[in-house]
N, CA, C and O atoms as a GROMACS GRO file, in nm:
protein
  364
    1UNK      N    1 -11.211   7.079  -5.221
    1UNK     CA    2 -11.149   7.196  -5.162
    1UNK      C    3 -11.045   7.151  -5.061
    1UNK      O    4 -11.073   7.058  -4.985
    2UNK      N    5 -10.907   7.221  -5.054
    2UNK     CA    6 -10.820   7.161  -4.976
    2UNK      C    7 -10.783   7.260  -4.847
    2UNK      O    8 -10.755   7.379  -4.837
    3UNK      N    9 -10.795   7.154  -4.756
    3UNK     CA   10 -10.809   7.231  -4.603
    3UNK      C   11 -10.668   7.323  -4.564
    3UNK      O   12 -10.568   7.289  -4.501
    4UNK      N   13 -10.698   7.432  -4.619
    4UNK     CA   14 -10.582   7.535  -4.625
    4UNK      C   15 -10.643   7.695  -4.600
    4UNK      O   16 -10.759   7.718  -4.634
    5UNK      N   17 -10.578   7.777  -4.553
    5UNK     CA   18 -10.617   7.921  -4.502
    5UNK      C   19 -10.639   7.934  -4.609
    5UNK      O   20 -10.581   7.876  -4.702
    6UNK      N   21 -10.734   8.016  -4.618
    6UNK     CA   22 -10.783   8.104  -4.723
    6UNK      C   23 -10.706   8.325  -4.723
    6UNK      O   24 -10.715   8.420  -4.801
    7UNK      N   25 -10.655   8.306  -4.617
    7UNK     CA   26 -10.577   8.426  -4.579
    7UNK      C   27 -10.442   8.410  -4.642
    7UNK      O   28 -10.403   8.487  -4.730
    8UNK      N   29 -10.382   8.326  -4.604
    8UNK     CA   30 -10.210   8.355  -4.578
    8UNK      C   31 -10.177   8.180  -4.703
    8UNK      O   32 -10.083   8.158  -4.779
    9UNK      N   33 -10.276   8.111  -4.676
    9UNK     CA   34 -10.230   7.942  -4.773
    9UNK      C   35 -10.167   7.848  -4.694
    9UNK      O   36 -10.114   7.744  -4.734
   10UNK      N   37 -10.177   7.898  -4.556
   10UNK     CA   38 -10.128   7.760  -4.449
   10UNK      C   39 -10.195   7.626  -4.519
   10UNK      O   40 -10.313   7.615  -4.554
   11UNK      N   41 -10.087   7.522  -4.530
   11UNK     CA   42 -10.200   7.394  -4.553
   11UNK      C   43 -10.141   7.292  -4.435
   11UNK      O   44 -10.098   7.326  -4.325
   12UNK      N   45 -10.155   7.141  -4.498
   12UNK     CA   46 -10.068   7.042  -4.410
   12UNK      C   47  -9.954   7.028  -4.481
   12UNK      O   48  -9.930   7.043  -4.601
   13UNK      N   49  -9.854   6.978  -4.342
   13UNK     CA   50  -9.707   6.928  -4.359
   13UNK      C   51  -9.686   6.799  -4.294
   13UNK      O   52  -9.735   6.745  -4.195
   14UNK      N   53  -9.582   6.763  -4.393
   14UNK     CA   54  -9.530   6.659  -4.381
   14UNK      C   55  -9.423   6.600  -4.260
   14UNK      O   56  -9.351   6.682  -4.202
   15UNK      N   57  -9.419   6.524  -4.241
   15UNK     CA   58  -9.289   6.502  -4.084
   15UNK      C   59  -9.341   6.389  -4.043
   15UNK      O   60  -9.445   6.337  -4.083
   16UNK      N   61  -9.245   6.338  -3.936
   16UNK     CA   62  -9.189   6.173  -3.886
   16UNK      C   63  -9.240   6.183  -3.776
   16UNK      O   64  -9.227   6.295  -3.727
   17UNK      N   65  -9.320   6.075  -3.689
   17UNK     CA   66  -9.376   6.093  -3.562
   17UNK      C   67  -9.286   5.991  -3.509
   17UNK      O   68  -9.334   5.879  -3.520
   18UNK      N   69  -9.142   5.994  -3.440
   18UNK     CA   70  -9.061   5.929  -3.394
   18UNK      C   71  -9.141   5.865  -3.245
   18UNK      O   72  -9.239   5.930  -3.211
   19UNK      N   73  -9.108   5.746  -3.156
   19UNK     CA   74  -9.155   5.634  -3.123
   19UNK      C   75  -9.032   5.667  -3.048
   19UNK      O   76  -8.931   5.697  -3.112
   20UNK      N   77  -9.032   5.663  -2.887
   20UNK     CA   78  -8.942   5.668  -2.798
   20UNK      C   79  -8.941   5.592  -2.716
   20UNK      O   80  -9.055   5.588  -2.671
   21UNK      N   81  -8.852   5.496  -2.645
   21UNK     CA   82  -8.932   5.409  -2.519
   21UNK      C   83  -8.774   5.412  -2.444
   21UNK      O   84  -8.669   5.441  -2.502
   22UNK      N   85  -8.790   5.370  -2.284
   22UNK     CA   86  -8.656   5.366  -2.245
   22UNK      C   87  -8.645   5.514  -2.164
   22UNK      O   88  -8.668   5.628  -2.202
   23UNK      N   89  -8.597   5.457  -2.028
   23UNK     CA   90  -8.582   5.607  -1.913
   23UNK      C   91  -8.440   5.658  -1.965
   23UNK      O   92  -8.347   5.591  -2.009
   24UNK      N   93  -8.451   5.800  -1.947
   24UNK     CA   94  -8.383   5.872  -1.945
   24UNK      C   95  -8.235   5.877  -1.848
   24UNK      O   96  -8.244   5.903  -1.728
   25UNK      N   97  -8.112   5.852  -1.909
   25UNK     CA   98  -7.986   5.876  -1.802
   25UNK      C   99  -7.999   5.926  -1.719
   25UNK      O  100  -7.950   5.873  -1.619
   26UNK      N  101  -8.050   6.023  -1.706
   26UNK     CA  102  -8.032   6.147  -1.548
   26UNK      C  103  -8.179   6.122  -1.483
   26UNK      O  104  -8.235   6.199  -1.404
   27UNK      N  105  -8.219   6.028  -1.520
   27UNK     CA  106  -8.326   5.998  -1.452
   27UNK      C  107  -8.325   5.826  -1.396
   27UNK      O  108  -8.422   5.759  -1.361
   28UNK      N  109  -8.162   5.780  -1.404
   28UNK     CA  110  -8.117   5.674  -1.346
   28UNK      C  111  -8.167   5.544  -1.439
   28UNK      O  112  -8.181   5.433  -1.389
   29UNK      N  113  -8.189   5.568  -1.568
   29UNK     CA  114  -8.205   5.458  -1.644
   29UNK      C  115  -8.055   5.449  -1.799
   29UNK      O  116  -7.975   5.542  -1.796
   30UNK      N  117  -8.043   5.371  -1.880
   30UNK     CA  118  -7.966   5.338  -1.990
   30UNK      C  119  -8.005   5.426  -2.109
   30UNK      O  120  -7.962   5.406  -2.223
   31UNK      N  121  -8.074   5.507  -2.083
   31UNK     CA  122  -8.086   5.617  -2.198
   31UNK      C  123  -8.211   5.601  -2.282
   31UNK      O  124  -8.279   5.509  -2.237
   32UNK      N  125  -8.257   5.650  -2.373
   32UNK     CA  126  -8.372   5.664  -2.470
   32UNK      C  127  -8.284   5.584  -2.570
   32UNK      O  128  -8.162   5.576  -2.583
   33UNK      N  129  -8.405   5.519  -2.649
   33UNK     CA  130  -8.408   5.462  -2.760
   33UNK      C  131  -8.515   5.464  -2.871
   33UNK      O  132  -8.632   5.430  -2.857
   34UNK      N  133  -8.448   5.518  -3.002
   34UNK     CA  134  -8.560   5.523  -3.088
   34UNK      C  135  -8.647   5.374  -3.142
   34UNK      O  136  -8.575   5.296  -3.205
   35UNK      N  137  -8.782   5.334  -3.123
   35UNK     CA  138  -8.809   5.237  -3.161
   35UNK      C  139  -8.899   5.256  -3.330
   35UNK      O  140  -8.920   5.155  -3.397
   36UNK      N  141  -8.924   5.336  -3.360
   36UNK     CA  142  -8.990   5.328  -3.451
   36UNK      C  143  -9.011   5.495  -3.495
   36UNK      O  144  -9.021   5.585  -3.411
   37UNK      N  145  -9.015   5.517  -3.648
   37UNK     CA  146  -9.034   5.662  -3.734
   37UNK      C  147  -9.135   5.613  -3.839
   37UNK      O  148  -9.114   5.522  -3.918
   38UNK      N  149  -9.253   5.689  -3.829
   38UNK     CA  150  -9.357   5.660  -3.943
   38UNK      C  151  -9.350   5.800  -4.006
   38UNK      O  152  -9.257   5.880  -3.992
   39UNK      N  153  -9.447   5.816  -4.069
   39UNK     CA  154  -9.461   5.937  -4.139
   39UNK      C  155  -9.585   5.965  -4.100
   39UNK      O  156  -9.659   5.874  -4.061
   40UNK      N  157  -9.643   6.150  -4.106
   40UNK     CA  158  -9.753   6.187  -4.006
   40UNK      C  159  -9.758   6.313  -4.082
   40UNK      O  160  -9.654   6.358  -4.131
   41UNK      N  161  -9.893   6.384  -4.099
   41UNK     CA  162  -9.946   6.502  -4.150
   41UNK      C  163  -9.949   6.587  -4.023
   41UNK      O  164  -9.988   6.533  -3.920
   42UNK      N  165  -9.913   6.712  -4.020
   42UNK     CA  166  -9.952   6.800  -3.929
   42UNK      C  167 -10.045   6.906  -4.023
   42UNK      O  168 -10.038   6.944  -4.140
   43UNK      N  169 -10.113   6.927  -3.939
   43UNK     CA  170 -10.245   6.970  -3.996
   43UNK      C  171 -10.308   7.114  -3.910
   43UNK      O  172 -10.370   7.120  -3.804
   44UNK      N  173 -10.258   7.231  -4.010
   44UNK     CA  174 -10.338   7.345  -3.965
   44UNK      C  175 -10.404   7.361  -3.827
   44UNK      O  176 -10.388   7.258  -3.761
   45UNK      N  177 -10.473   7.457  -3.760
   45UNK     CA  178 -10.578   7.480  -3.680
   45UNK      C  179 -10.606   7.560  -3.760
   45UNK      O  180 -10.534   7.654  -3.792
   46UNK      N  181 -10.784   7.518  -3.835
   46UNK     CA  182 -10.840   7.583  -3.924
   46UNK      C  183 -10.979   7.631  -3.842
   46UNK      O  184 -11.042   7.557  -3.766
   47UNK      N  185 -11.004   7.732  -3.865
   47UNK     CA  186 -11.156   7.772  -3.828
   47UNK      C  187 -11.218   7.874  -3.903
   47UNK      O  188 -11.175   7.977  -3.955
   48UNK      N  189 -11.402   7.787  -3.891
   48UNK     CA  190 -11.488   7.857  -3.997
   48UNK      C  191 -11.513   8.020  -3.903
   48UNK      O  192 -11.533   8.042  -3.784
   49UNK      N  193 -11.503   8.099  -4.005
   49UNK     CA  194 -11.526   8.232  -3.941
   49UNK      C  195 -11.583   8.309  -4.013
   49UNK      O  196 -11.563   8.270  -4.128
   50UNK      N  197 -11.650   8.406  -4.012
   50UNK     CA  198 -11.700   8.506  -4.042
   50UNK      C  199 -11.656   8.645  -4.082
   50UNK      O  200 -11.660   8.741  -4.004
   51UNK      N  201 -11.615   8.651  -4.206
   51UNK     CA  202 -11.526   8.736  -4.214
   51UNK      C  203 -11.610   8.891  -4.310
   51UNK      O  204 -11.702   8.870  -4.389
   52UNK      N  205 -11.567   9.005  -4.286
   52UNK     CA  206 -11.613   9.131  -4.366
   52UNK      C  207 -11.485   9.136  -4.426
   52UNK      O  208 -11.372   9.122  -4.379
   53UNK      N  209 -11.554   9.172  -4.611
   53UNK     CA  210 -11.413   9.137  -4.672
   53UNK      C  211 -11.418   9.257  -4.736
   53UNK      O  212 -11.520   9.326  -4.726
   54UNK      N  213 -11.309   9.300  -4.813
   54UNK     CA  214 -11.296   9.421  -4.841
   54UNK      C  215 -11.412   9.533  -4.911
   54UNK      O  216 -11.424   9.651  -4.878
   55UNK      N  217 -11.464   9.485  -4.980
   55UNK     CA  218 -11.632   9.545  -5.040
   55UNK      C  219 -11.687   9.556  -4.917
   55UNK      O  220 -11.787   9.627  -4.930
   56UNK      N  221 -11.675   9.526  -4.817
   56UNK     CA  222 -11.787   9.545  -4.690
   56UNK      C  223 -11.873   9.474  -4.665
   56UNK      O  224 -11.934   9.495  -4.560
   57UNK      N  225 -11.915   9.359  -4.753
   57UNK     CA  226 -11.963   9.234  -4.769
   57UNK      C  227 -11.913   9.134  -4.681
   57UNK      O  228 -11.794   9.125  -4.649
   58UNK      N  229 -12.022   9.042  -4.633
   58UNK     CA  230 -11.983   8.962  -4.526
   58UNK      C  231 -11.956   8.814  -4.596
   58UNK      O  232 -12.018   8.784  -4.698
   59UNK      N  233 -11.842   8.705  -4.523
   59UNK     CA  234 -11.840   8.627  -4.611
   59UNK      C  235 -11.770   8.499  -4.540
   59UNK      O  236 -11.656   8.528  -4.504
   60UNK      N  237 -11.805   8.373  -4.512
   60UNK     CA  238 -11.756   8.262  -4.480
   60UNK      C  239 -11.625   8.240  -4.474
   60UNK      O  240 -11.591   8.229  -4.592
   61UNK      N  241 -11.500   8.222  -4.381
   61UNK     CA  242 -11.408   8.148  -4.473
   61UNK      C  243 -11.289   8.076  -4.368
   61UNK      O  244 -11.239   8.120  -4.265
   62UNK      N  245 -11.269   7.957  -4.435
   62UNK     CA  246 -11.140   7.876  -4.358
   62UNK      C  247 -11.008   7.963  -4.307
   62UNK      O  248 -10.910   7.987  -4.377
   63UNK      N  249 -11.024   8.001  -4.182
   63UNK     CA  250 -10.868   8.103  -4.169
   63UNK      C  251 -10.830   8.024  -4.023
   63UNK      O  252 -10.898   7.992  -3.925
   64UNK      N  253 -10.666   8.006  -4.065
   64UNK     CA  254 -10.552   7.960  -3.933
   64UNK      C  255 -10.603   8.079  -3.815
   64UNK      O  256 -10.677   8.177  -3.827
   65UNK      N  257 -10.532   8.028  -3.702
   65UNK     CA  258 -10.600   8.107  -3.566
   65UNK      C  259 -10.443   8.156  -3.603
   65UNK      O  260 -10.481   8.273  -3.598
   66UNK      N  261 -10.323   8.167  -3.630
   66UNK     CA  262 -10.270   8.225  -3.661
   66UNK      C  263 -10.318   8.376  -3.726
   66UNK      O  264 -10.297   8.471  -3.650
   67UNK      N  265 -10.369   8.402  -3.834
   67UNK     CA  266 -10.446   8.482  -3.919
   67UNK      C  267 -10.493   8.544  -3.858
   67UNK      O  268 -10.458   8.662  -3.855
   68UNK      N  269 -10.622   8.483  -3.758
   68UNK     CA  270 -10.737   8.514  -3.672
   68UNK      C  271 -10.698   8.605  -3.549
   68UNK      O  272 -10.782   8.687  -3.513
   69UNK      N  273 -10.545   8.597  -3.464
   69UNK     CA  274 -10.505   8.638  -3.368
   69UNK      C  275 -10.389   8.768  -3.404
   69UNK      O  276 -10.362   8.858  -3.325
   70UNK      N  277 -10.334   8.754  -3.529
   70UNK     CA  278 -10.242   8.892  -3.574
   70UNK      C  279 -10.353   8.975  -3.632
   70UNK      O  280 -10.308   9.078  -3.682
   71UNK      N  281 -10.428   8.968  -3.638
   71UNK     CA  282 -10.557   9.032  -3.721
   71UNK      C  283 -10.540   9.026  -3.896
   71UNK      O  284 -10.548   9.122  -3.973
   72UNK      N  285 -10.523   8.926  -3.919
   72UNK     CA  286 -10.491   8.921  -4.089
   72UNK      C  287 -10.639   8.932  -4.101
   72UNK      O  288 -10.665   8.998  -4.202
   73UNK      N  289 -10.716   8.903  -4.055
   73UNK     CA  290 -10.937   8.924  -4.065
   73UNK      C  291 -10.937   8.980  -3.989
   73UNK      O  292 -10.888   8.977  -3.876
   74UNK      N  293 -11.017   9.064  -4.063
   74UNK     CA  294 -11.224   9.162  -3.975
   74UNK      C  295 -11.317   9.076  -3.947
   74UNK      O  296 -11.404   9.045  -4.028
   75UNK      N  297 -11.307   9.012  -3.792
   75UNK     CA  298 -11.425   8.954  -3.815
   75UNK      C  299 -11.560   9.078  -3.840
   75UNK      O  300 -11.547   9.192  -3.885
   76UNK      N  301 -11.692   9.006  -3.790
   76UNK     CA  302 -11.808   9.019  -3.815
   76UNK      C  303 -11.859   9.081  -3.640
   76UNK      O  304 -11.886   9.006  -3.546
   77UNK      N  305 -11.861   9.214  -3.637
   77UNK     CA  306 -11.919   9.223  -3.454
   77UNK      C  307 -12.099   9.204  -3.448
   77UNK      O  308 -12.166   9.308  -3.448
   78UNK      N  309 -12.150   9.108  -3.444
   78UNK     CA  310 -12.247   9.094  -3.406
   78UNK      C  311 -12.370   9.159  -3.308
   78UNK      O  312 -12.491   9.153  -3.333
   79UNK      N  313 -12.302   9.224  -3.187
   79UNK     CA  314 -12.342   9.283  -3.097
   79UNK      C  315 -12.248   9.337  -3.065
   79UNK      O  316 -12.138   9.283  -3.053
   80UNK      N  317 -12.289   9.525  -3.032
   80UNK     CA  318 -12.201   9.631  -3.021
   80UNK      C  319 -12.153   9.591  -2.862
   80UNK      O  320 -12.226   9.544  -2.775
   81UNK      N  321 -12.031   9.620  -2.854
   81UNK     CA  322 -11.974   9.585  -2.686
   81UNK      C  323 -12.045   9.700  -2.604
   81UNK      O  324 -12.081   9.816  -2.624
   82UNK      N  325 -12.047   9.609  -2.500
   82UNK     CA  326 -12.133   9.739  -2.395
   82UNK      C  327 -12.027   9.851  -2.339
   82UNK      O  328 -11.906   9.849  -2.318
   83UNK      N  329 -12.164   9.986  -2.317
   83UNK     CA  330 -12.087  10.061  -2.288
   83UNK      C  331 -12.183  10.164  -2.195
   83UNK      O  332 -12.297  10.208  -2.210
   84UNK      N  333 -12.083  10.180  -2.096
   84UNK     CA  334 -12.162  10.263  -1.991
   84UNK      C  335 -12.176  10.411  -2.034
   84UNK      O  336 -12.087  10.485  -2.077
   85UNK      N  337 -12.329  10.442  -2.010
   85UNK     CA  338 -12.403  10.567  -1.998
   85UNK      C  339 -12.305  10.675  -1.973
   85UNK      O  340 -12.214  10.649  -1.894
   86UNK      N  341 -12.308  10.777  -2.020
   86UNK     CA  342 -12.213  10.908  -2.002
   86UNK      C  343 -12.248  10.951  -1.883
   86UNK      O  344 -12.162  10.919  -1.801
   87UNK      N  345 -12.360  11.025  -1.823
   87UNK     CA  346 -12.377  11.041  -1.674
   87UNK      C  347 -12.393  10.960  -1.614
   87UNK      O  348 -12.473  10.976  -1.522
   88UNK      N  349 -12.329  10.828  -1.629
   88UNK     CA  350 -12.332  10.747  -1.446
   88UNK      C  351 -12.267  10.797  -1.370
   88UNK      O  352 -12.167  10.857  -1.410
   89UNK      N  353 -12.294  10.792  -1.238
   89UNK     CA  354 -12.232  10.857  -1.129
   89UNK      C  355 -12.176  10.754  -1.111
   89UNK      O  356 -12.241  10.651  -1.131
   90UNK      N  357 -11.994  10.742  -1.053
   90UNK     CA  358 -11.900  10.678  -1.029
   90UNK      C  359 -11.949  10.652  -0.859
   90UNK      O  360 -11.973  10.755  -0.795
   91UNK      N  361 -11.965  10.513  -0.785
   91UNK     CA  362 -11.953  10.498  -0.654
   91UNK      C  363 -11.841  10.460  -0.574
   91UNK      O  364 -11.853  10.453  -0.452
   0.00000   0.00000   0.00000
């Protein structure tokens, strides 16, 4: 199984993790210099969550916190949020 949203299909990407050494001009040194470019996976923020899926059925699944924070998932409310009594008297 490949570590990818199960919502939207975020997976990993590809890109250069460039290697910098050397002070900065305006910081009274000869400038930056690139010493070295490898190649590097960037890799999702994946998390297992708990999701209610459209049948109303509850159900496991790999989703980006991307997903998780626009509400692309329902999670699962476990415990109803509290809520104060209709006649409390306000102090």
């Amino acid at each position: 199984m490949a570590r990818k949203c199960e919502v939207c299909g975020k997976g990993p990407q590809v890109g250069n993790q460039v290697t910098i050494r050397g002070k900065k001009k305006y910081l009274g040194g000869v400038g930056t210099k690139i010493t070295g470019i490898t190649k590097r996976t960037f890799k999702p923020n994946l998390q297992r969550v708990n999701v209610v899926t459209a049948g109303g059925s509850n159900k496991s699944q790999l989703v980006c916190t991307q997903c998780i924070r626009s509400g692309g998932v329902k999670k699962i409310v476990r415990v109803a949020p509290f809520k104060l009594p209709v006649g409390a008297a306000k102090a």
